[in-house]
C-alpha positions in Angstrom: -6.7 -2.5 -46.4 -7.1 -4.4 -43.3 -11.1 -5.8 -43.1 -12.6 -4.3 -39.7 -14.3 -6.6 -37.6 -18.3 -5.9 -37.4 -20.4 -6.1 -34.5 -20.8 -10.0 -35.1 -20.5 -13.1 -32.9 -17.1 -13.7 -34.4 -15.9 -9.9 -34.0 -17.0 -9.5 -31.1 -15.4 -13.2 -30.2 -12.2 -11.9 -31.5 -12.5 -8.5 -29.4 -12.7 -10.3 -26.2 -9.7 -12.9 -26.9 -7.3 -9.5 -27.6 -8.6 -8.4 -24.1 -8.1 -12.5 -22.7 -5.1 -12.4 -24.3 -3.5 -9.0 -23.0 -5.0 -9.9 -19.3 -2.9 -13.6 -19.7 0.5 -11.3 -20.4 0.3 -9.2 -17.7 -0.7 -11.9 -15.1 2.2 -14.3 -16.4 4.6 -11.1 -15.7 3.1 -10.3 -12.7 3.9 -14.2 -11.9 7.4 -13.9 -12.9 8.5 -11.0 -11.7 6.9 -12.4 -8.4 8.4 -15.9 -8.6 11.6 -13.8 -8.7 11.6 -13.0 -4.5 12.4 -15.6 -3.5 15.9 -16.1 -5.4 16.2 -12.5 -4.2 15.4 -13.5 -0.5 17.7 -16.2 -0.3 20.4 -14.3 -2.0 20.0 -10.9 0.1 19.4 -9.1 -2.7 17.3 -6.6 -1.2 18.1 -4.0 -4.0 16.8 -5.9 -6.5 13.6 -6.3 -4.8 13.0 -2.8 -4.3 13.7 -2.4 -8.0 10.9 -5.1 -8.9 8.1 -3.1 -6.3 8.5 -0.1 -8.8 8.4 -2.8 -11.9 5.8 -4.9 -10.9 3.2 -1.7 -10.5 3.9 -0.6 -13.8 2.7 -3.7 -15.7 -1.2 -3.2 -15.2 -0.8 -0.2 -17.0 1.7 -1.0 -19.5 -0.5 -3.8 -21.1 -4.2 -2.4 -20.5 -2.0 0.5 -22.8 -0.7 -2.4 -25.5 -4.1 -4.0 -25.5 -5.9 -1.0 -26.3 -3.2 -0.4 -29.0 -4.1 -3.5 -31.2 -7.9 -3.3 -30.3 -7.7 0.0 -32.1 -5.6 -1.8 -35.2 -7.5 -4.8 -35.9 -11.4 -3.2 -34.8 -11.4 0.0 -37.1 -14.1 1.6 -36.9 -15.5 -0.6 -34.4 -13.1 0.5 -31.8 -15.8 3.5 -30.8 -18.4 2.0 -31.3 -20.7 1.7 -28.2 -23.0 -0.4 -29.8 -20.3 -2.8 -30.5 -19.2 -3.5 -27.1 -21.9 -4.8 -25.3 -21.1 -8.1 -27.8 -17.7 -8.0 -26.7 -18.6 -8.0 -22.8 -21.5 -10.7 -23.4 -18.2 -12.9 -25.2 -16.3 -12.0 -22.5 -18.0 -13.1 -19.4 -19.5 -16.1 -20.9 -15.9 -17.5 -21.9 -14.4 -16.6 -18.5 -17.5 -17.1 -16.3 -16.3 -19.4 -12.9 -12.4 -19.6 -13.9 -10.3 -18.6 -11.3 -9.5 -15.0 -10.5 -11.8 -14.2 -13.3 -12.6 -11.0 -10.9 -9.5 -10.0 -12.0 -10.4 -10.4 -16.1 -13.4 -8.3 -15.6 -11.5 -5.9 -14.0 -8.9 -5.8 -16.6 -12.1 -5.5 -18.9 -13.6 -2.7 -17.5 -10.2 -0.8 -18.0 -9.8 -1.2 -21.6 -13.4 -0.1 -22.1 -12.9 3.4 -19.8 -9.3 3.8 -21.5 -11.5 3.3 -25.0 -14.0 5.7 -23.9 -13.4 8.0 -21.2 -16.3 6.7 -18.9 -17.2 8.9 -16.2 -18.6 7.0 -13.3 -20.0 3.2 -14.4 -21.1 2.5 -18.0 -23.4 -0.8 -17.0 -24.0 -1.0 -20.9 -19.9 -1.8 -21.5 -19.0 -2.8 -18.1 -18.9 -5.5 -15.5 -20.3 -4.0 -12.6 -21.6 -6.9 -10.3 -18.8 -8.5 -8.7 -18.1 -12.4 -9.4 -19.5 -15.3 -7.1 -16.8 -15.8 -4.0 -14.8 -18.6 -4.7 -14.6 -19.7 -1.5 -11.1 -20.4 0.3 -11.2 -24.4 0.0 -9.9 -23.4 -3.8 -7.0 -22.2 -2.0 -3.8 -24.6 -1.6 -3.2 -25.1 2.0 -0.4 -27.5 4.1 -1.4 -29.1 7.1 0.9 -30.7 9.7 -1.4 -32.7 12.4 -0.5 -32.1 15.8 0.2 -34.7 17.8 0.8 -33.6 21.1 3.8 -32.6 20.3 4.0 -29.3 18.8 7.8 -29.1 18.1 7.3 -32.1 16.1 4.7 -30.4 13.9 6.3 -27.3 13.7 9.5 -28.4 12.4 7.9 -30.5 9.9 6.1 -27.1 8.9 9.5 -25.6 8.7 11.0 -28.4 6.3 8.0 -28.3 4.0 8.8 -24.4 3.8 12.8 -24.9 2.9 14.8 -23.0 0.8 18.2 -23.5 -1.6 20.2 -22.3 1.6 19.2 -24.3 5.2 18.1 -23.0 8.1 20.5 -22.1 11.0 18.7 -24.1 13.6 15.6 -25.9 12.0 14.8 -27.7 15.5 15.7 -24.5 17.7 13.2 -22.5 15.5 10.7 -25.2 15.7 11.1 -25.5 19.4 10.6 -21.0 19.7 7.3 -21.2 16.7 5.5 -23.6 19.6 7.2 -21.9 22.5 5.5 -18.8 21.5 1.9 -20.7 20.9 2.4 -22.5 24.5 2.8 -19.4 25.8 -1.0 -18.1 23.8 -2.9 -21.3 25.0 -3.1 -23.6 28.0 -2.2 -26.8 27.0 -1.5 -25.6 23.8 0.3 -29.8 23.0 -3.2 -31.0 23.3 -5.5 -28.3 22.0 -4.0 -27.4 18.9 -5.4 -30.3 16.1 -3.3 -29.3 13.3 -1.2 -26.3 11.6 -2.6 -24.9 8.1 -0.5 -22.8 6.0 -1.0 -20.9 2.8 0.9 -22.7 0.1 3.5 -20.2 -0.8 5.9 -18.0 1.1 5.0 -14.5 1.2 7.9 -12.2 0.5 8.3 -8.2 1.8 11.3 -6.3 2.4 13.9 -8.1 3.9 11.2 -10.6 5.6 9.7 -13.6 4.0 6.2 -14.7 6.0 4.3 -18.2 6.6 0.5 -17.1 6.7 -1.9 -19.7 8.5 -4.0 -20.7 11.4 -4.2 -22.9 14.4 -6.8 -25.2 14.0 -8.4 -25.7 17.9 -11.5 -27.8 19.1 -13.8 -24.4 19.5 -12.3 -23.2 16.2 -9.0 -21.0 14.7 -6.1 -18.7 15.3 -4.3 -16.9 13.0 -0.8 -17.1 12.9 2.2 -15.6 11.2 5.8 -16.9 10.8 8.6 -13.8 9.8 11.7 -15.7 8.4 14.7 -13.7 8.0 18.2 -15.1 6.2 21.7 -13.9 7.7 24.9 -15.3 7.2 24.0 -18.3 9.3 21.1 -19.2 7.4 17.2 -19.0 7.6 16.0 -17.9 10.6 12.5 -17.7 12.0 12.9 -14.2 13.9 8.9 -13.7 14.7 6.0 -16.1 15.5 2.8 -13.6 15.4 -0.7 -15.4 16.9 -2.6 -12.3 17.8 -4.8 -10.4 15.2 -3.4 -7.2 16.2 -0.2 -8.5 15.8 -0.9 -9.6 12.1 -3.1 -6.7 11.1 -0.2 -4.8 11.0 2.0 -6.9 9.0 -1.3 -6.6 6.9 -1.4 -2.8 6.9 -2.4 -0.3 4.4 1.2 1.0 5.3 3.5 -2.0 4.3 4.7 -2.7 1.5 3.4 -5.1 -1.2 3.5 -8.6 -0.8 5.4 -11.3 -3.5 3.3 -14.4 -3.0 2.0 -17.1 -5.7 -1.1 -18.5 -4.2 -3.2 -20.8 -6.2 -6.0 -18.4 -6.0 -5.4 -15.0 -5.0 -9.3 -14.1 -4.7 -9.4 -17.2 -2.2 -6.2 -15.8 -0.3 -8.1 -12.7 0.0 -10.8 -14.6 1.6 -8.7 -16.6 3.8 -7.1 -13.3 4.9 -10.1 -11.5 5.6 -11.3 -14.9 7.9 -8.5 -14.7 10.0 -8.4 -11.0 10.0 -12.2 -9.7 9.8 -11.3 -6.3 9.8 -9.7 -5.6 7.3 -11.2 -4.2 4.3 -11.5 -6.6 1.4 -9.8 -3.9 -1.0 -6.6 -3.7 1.1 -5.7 -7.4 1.0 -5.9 -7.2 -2.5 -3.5 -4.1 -2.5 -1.6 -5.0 -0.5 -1.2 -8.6 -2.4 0.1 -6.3 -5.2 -3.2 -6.3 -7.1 -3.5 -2.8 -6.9 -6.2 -2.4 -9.9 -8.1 -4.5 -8.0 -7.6 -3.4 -4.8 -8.4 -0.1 -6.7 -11.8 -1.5 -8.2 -13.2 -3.0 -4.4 -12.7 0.1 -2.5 -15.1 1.9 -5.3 -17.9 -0.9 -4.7 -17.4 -0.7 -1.2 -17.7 3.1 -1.2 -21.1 3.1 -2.8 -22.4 0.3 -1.6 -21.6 2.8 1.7 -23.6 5.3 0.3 -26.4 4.0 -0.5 -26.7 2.8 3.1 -26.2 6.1 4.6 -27.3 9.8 4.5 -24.5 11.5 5.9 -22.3 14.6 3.8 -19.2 14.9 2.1 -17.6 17.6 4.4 -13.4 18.6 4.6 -11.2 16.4 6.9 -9.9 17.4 10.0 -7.4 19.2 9.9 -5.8 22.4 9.0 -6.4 22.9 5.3 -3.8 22.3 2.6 -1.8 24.6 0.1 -1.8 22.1 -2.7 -5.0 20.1 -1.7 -8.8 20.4 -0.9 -9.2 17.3 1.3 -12.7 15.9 2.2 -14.3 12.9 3.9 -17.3 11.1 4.7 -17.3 11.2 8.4 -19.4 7.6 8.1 -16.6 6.3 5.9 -12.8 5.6 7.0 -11.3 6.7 3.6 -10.5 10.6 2.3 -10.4 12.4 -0.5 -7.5 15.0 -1.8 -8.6 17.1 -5.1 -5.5 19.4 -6.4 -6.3 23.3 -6.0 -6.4 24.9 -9.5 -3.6 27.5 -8.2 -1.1 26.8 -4.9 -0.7 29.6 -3.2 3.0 30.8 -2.0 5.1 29.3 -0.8 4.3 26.8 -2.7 6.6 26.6 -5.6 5.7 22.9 -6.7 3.8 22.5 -10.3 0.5 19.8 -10.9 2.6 17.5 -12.2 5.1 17.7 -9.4 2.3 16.4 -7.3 1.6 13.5 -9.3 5.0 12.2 -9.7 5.5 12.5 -6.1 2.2 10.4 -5.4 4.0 7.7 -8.5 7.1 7.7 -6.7 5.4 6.7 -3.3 3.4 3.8 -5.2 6.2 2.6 -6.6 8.6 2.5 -3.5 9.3 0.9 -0.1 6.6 2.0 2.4 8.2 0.8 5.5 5.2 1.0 7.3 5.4 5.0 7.6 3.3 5.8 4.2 -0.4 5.5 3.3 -1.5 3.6 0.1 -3.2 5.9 -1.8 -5.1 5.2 -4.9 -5.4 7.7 -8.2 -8.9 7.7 -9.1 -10.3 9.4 -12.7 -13.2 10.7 -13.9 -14.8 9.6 -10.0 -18.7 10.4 -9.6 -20.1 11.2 -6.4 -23.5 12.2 -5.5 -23.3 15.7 -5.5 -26.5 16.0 -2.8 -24.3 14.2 -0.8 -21.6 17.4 0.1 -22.0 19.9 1.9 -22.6 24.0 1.0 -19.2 24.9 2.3 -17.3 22.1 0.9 -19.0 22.6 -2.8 -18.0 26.5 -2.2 -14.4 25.3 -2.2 -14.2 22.9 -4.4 -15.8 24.9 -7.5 -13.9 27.9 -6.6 -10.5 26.3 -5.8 -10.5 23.6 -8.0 -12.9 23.9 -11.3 -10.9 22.7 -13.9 -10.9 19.3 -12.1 -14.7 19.3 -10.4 -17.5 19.5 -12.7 -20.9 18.6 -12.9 -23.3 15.5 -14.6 -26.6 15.8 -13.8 -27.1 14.9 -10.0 -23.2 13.7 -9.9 -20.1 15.4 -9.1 -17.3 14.6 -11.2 -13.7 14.9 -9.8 -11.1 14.2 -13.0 -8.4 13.4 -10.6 -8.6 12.7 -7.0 -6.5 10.5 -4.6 -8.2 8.8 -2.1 -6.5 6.8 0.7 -7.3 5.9 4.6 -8.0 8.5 7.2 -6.3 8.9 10.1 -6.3 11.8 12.7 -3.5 14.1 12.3 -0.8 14.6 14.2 -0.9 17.8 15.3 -4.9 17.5 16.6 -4.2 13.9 18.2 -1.3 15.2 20.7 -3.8 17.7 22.1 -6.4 15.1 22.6 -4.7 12.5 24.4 -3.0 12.6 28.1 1.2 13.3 28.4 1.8 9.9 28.3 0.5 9.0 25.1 1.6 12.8 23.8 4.8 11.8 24.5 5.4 8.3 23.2 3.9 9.7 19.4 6.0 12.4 19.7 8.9 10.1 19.9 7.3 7.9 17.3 7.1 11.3 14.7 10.6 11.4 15.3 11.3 7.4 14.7 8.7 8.1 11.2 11.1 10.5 10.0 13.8 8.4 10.6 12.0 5.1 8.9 11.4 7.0 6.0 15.1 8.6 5.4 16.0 4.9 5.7 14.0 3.5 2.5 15.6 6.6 1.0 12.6 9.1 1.1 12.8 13.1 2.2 9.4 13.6 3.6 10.1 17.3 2.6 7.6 19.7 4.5 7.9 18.2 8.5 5.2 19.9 10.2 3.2 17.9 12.5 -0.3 18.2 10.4 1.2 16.5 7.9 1.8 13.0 10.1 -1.2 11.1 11.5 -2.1 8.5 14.1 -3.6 5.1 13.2 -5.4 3.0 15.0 -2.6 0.8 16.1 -1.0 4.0 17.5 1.1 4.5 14.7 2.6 8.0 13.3 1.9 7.9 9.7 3.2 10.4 6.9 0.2 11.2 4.2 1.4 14.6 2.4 3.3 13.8 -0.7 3.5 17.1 -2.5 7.0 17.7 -1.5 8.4 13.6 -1.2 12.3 13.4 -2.5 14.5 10.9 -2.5 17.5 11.5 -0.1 19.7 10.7 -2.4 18.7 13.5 -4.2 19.2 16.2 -1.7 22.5 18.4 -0.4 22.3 18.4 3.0 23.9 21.8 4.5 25.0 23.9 7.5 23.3 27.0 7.7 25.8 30.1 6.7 26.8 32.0 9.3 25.2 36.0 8.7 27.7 39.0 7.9 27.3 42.3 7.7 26.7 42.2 4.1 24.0 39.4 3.7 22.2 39.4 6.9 21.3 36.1 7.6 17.6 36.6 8.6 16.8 39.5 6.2 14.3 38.6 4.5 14.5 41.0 1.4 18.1 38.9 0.9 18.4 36.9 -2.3 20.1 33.3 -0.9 20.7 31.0 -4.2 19.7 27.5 -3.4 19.1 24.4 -4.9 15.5 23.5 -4.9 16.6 19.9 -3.4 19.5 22.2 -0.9 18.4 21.0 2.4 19.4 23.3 6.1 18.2 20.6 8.9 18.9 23.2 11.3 15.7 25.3 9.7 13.7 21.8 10.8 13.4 23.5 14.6 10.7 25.5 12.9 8.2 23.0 12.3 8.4 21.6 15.8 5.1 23.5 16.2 4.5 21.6 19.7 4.5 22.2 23.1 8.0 23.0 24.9 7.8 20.2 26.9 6.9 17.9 23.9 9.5 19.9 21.8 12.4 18.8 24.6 11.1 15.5 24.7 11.6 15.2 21.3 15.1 16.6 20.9 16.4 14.7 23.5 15.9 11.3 21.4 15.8 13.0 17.9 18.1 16.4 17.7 20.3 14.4 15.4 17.7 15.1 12.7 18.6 18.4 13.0 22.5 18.3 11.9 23.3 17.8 8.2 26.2 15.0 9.3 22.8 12.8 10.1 21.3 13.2 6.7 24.7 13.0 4.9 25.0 9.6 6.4 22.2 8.4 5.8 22.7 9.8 1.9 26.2 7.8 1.8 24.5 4.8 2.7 21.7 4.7 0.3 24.2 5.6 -2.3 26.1 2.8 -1.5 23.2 0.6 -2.0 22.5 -0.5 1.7 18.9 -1.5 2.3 17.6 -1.0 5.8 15.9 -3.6 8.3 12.4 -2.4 8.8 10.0 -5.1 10.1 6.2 -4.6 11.1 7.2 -6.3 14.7 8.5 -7.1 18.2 11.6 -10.1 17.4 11.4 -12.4 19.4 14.6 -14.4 21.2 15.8 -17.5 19.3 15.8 -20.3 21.0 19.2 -21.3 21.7 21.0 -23.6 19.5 20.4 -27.4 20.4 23.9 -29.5 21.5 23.7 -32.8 19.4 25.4 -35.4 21.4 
């Protein structure tokens, strides 16, 4: 029989190298199925970067699963044993204490430990709970191109630094648009900017691969984003971004995840969050791909939160849900959706339904149109903190998920992403102008989204929001579906025999058999909204649309989506 290790300096040593150890495999495969974007950038093979999205989230959980596995071989007994595991931690930190990332070891650290016992809330005892010293962003690898006075110099130095296996169409037409587009951001822009600092690595999203850097100017920085794209010409810069508002939302809690290498990603996230202040710390790392992470901030932000306020836990705007109970902390921008016990008809979706359809969204394209939503277990909240009406609810609607510890409320399963003001509340707040243009934008959401290939399934306007850049959102996933997996048909003409609108008529249908003509229903808007609409989007209402769009998914084409305005491209240079 196999000797189990004992709560010694060497066993508990040994302990925390298995948990080193599984951390190292998953961040090396997390590196290589990153490294792998840009060989899929410069060979336009979009498809297989949509396949490594869905890959690369699975690998936190695959090896915090495969390290808990041998823990359990080679520890015994010891694997349970809470008075073993403070050792382990003590080994832990002191042997990773001031590498870099180690954030991200503890993190990994803390899984195992609540995957070996089920914590509820934070177990101090097992855990690390304080985050690490900062690391500060001069860790990070940066390239700097002074500027001497002439900025299409500088820029096209920037641009040969940043080359790739295939050229660039115009290297000195690019260059000469990058500075056009700062000239036209500063006066003088030849003699105030000092020098041009970019992040070491490209960042790669969708079809797009991104410079990320600054300005560096006598009274202090700018941020400033380059979007390359690669057509049959070549490499192309399509998009010079100086503005925060223009990079926040190439930054969203929308987009996509990012494939990018730095040197430190913890400094990256600093560097970030310096040139765009606010943003929350926990969405750079999500949207860096570091979703445990990412996962692990929001949580310290949230309580740090609440122990700085007074202010109750009380449901979102909104009209309520079938399938969820959703709250919020009006102080806070985040909310919270807890799965009813039963869904009421219509409803004919199952628990698990639910969650797959929240796992297919974290594993595919967002496009911009779909909230990042994090899957938190076992999450304690103060339960002084909610309010009578919303603790009614939630322990008559949902009581095998809510219970109760002592002072805390304890949610097994709750999905928690950003808030944003619905849809159908935000045209009624706003003047015709504004009514109108999100109206149109609803319609362009629907269309983004049957792009990447998803069915948002249930289209009424509640279930869409506004964000704060003006942007119609989608944030109900109970009924997502690929498009490739619906049958998009006509509705059948009535008879005499099956009357059409009867409604005691037995029609057999698919569960995926979608009538877009039915869609007209959920226009619930006001007629003049309702014509606006149509008259840009009543090809959402025909079957041929959503059969073409099927055919072309099917025949693996990827669509354009990009977070931005293009800009022109400077015309192509005669060489004499």
């Amino acid at each position: 029989m196999r000797r189990s290790l004992r709560p010694s300096h060497r066993g508990a040593a040994a302990a925390a190298q298995c948990i080193h150890d599984g951390f190292s495999r998953y961040n090396q495969q997390f590196r290589r199925v990153t490294s792998r974007a840009r060989r899929r950038f410069e060979q336009r093979d979009w498809k297989g970067q949509m396949a490594d999205i869905a890959a690369r989230v699975e690998l936190y959980e695959t090896w915090a699963r495969r390290t808990v596995g041998q823990l359990r071989r080679d520890l015994g007994d010891d694997f349970a044993d809470h008075d073993f595991w403070p050792a382990v931690r003590e080994a832990f930190g002191l042997r990773v204490e001031a590498m870099p990332d180690a954030g991200f070891m503890k993190t990994f650290f803390n899984s195992i430990t609540r995957r070996v016992f089920g914590t509820r809330g934070v177990d101090a005892t097992v855990e690390f709970v304080q985050p690490p010293p900062e690391e500060g962003i001069e860790s990070l690898t940066m390239r700097r191109y002074p500027c001497w006075g002439d900025l299409d110099e500088a820029c096209s130095r920037m641009l040969r630094d940043f080359r790739f296996r295939i050229g660039y169409a115009d290297r000195d037409g690019d260059a000469a648009a990058i500075a056009g587009e700062i000239r036209g951001h500063f006066s003088d822009a030849d003699a105030q900017c000092l020098r041009l600092e970019f992040i070491d690595t490209h960042f790669f999203q969708g079809t797009r691969a991104y410079l990320v850097g600054r300005l560096r100017m006598p009274r202090g920085t700018q941020p400033i984003v380059i979007a390359l794209r690669n057509d049959d010409a070549g490499i192309r810069v399509d998009a010079t971004l100086i503005t925060e508002e223009q990079i926040g939302v190439v930054f969203s809690y929308t987009r996509s995840y990012y494939f990018a290498d730095p040197t430190s990603v913890v400094a990256a996230v600093q560097f970030l969050h310096d040139i765009l202040p606010d943003k929350p710390i926990d969405e750079l790392y999500t949207v860096l791909g570091r979703l445990r992470q990412g996962k692990t901030e929001r949580y310290r932000s949230l309580t740090r939160h609440l122990r700085a306020t007074e202010d109750a836990f009380v449901h979102a705007a909104g009209e309520a849900g079938l399938v969820m109970i959703v709250f919020t902390l009006p102080s806070f921008n985040l909310v919270f959706k807890v799965m009813r016990d039963v869904f009421r008809p219509p409803k004919t979706t199952t628990h698990e339904d639910v969650h797959q359809s929240y796992r297919l969204v974290s594993r595919h394209d967002h496009a911009g149109r779909l909230i990042d939503t994090q899957h938190f277990r076992n999450l304690e909240l103060p339960r002084a903190r909610f309010s009578e009406a919303l603790q009614e609810e939630l322990f008559s609607q949902a009581p095998r998920t809510v219970g109760v510890d002592g002072d805390q409320l304890v949610l097994s399963h709750v999905y928690v992403e950003r808030r944003v003001r619905p849809l159908n509340l935000y045209v009624r707040e706003v003047d015709e102008t504004e009514a109108q243009r999100v109206i149109l934008d609803y319609g362009r959401c629907i269309k983004d989204l049957a792009e990447t290939n998803i069915f948002a399934g249930d289209l009424l306007l509640k279930n869409f929001g506004v964000t704060s850049s003006g942007r119609v959102v989608f944030y109900d996933y109970d009924e997502v579906l690929l498009v490739t997996d619906c049958n998009f048909y006509e509705l059948p003409e009535p008879d005499e025999d099956f009357p059409l609108m009867d409604h005691p008529t037995t029609r057999f249908v698919g569960a995926n058999d979608i009538f877009p003509e039915e869609f007209i229903r959920f226009l619930a808007m006001p007629t003049h909204l309702r014509s606006h609409f149509l008259d840009a989007h009543a090809d959402l209402l025909t079957p041929d649309y959503w059969r073409d769009v099927k055919r072309r998914r099917q025949a693996g084409e990827v669509a354009e989506i990009v977070p931005y305005a293009r800009q022109s491209v400077a015309p192509h240079r005669i060489r004499l």
